[in-house]
C-alpha positions in Angstrom: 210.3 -23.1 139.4 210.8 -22.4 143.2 208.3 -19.6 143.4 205.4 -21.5 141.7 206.1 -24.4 143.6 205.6 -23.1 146.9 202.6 -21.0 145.8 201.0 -23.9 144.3 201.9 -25.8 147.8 200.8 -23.1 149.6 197.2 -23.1 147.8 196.9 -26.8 148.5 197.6 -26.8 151.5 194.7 -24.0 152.7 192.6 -26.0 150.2 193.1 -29.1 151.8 195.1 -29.3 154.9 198.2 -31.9 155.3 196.5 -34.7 158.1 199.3 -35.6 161.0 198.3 -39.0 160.6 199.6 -39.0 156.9 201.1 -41.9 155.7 204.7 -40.0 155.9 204.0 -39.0 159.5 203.2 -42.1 160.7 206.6 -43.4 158.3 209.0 -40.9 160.2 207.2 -41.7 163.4 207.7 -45.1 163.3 211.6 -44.6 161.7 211.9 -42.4 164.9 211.0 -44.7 167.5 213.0 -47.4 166.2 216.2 -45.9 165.5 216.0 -44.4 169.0 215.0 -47.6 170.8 217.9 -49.4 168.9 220.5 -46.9 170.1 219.7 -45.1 172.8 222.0 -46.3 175.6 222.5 -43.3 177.5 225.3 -41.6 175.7 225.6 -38.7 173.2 227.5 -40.4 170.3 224.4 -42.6 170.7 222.3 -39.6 170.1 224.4 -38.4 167.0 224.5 -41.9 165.2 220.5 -42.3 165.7 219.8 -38.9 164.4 222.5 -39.2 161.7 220.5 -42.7 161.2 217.1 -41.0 160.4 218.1 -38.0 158.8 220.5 -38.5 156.1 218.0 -41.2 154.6 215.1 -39.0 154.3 217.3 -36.2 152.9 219.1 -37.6 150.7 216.3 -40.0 148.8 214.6 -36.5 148.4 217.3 -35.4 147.0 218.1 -38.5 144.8 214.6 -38.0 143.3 214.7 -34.7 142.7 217.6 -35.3 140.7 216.1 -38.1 139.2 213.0 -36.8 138.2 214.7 -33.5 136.9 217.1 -35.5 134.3 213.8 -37.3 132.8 211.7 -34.0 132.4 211.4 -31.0 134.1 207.8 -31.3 134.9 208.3 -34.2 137.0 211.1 -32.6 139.0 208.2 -29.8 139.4 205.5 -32.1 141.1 208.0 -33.2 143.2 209.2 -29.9 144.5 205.3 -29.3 145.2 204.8 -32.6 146.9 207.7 -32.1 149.1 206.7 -28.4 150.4 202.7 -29.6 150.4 204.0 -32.4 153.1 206.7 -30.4 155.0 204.7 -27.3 155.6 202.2 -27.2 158.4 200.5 -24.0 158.2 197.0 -25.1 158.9 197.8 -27.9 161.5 198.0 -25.0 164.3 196.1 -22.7 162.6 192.9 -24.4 163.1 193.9 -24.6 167.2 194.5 -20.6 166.9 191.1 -19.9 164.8 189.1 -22.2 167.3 190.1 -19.9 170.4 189.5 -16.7 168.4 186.0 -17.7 167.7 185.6 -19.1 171.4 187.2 -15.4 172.8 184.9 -13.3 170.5 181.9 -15.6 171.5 182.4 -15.1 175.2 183.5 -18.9 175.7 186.4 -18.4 177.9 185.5 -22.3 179.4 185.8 -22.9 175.5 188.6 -21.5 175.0 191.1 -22.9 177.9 189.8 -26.5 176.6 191.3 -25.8 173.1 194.6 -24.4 174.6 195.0 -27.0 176.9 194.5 -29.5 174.0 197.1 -27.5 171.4 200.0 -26.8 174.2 199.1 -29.4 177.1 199.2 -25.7 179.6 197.3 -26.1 182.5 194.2 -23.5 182.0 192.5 -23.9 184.8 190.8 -20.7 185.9 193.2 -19.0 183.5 192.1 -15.4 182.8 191.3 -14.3 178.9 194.8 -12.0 179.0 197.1 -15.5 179.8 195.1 -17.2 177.1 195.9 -14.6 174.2 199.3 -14.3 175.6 199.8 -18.4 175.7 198.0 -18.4 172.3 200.1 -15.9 170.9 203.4 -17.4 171.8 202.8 -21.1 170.5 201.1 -19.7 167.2 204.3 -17.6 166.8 206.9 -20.2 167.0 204.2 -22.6 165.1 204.2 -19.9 161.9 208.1 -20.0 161.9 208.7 -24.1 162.0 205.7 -24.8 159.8 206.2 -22.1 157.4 209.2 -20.0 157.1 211.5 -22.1 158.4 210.7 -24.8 155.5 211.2 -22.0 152.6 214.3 -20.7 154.4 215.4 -24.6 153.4 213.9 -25.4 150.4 215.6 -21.9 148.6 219.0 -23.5 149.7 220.7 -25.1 146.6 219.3 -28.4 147.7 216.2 -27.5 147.1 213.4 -29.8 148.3 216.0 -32.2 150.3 216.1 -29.0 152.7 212.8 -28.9 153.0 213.0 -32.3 154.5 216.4 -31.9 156.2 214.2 -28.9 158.6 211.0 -31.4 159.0 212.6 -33.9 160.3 215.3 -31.8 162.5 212.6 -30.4 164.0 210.5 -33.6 164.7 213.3 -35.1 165.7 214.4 -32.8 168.5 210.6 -32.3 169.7 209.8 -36.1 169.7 213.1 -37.3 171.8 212.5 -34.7 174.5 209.4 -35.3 174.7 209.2 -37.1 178.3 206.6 -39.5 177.2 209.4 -40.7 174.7 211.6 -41.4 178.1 214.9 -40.9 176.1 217.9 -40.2 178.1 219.3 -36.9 178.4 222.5 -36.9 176.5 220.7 -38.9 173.6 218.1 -36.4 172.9 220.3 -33.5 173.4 222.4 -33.6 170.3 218.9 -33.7 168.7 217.8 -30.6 170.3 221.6 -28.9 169.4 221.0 -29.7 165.9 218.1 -28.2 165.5 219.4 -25.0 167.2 221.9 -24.7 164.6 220.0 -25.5 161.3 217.0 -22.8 163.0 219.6 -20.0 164.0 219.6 -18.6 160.8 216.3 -19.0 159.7 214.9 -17.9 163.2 216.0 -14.4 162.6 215.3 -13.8 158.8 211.5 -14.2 160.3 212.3 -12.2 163.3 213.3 -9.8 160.9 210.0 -10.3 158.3 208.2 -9.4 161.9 209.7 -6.6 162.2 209.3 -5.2 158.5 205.4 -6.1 158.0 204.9 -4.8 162.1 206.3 -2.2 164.5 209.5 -2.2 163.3 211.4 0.0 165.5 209.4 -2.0 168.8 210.2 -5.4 167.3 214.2 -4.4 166.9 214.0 -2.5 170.6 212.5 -6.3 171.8 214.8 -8.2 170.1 218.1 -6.8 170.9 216.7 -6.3 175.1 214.0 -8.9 175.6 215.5 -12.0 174.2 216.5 -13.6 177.3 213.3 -13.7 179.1 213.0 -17.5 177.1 215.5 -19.9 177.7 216.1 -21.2 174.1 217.9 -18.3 172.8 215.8 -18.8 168.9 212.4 -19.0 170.7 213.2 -16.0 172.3 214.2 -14.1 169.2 211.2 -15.2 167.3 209.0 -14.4 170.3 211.1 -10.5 171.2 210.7 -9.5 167.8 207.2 -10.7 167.5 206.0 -9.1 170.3 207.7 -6.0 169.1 205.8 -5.8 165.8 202.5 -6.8 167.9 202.8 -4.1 170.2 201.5 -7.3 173.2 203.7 -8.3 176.1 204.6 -11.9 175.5 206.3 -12.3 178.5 208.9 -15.0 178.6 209.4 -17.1 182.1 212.4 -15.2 183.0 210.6 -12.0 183.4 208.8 -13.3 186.5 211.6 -13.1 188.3 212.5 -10.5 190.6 215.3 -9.1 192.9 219.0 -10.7 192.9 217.6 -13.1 190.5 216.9 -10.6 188.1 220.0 -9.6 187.9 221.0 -12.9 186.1 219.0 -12.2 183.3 219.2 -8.3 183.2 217.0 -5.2 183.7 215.4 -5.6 180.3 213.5 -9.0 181.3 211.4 -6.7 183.8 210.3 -4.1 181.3 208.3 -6.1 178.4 207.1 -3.7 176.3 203.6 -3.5 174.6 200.1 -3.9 175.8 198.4 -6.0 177.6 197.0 -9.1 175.4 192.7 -9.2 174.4 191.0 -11.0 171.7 192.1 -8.1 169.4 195.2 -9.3 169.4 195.0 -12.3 168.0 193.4 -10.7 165.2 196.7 -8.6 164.7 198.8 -11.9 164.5 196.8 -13.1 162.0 197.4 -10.3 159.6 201.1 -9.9 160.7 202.1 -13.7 159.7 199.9 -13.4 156.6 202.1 -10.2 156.1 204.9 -11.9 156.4 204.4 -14.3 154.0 203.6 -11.9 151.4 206.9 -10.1 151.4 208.7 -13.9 151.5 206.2 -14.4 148.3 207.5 -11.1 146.9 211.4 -11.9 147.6 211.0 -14.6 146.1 209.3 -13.4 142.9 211.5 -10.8 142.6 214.7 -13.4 143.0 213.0 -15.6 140.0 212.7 -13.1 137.6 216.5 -11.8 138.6 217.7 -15.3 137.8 215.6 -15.2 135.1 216.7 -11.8 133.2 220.1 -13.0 134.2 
């Protein structure tokens, strides 16, 4: 049942793309905002009780009515698994941001072009060459792919199925919303948020690095992994983004590469030799085929791990 629910999920959602101003986006929005305006006084145990506060109730009613639904008839427990991915996944709300700037790129419309990144990331693009563009496109689309796609089916194959699914969604809005500084949250309340999230992504983080690295340059995208991580300074991002410039063959530098002399002794030698080429328009052709890649051989795992349970 797992395989054909994401599949069918994943069919409905390039047929018709989940809107971020869904009824259950707005729901957790809302949920968010009050349960941090309620609590937040400044302190960490603040932080844990108003996270605990949204996401154990959105976990475990999915989880309530999967088990529901699955004791009444099968079927129904079947929609539901399909509903739950269909909303959690996101694949096509970045997607359309990357496609735009492709087009714009292979059209000549650099002007075009920084106006869409500036609207997906918030970057200043000012005057920004075609070469930061790609590279800046690259490196959101990246982390995107992972927290809207694999990172979901890393949770929903746990044994609690589609409340995993959820569990990730709203980890990972949770930590993005609270830091965000238009959310004006104090530090220590949104940093549990933010830890949380590091610890339910560290795991799934590098089962994608590692589907990079399979479906691309495999021997570059280990070789970036294991020496370029530290150029970010969230130690998953940079994981996600070593591997997958690795099995690109483009230099996606991180912010700590920049730096030079004593200072690049805090992050080692590696951050000053990215390896790869240079980032063009082409490029962003090869991501798209590499994530598309990638999801094929998660397909295919996971074919091959229903008919196992199956014959067994």
């Amino acid at each position: 049942m797992t395989f054909f629910s994401v599949l069918l999920a994943l069919v409905l959602e390039q047929l018709r793309a989940v809107s971020l101003e869904n009824p259950l986006a707005r729901l957790l929005r809302l949920h968010a905002q009050s349960a941090a305006q309620g609590v937040d006084a400044g302190k960490t145990r603040h932080g844990v009780l108003a996270w605990l506060g949204v996401v154990l109730p959105w976990t475990l009613i999915t989880g309530i009515i999967y088990y529901v639904l699955f004791r009444i008839n099968f079927a129904l427990a079947f929609i539901w698994n399909v509903a739950v991915i269909y909303f959690t996944l996101g694949f096509r709300q970045f997607s359309h941001y990357f496609t735009d700037i492709h087009v714009a790129l292979n059209s000549d419309d650099v002007p075009r072009a920084r106006e869409i990144l500036q609207e997906w990331t918030g970057l200043e693009t000012l005057d920004m060459p075609v070469s930061e563009i790609v590279r800046h496109t690259l490196i959101h689309a990246v982390v995107a792919s992972h927290r809207h796609v694999f990172g979901v089916f890393f949770w929903f194959l746990v044994p609690i199925g589609p409340a995993g699914a959820v569990l990730y969604r709203v980890t990972e809005y949770l930590a993005r919303a609270w830091a965000d500084p238009l959310a004006e949250r104090s530090g220590p309340f949104s940093n549990f948020a933010r830890q949380a999230f590091f610890v339910i992504d560290w795991v799934p983080v590098r089962l994608t690095a590692m589907g990079f690295a399979i479906v691309g340059n495999f021997e570059d995208a280990i070789y970036s992994w294991r020496n370029y991580t530290r150029q970010w300074p969230d130690a998953n991002d940079g994981v996600l983004l070593a591997a997958g410039s690795g099995a690109l063959g483009a230099r996606l530098n991180g912010p700590l590469a920049e730096v030079s002399g004593v200072e690049a002794l805090d992050v080692g030698d590696a951050g000053l030799l990215p390896v790869g080429e240079d980032c063009t328009p082409r490029t962003l052709q090869s991501a798209i085929g590499l994530v598309w890649r990638a999801v094929i051989l998660w397909m295919l795992l996971l074919l091959m791990l229903t008919i196992a349970l199956w014959v067994g």
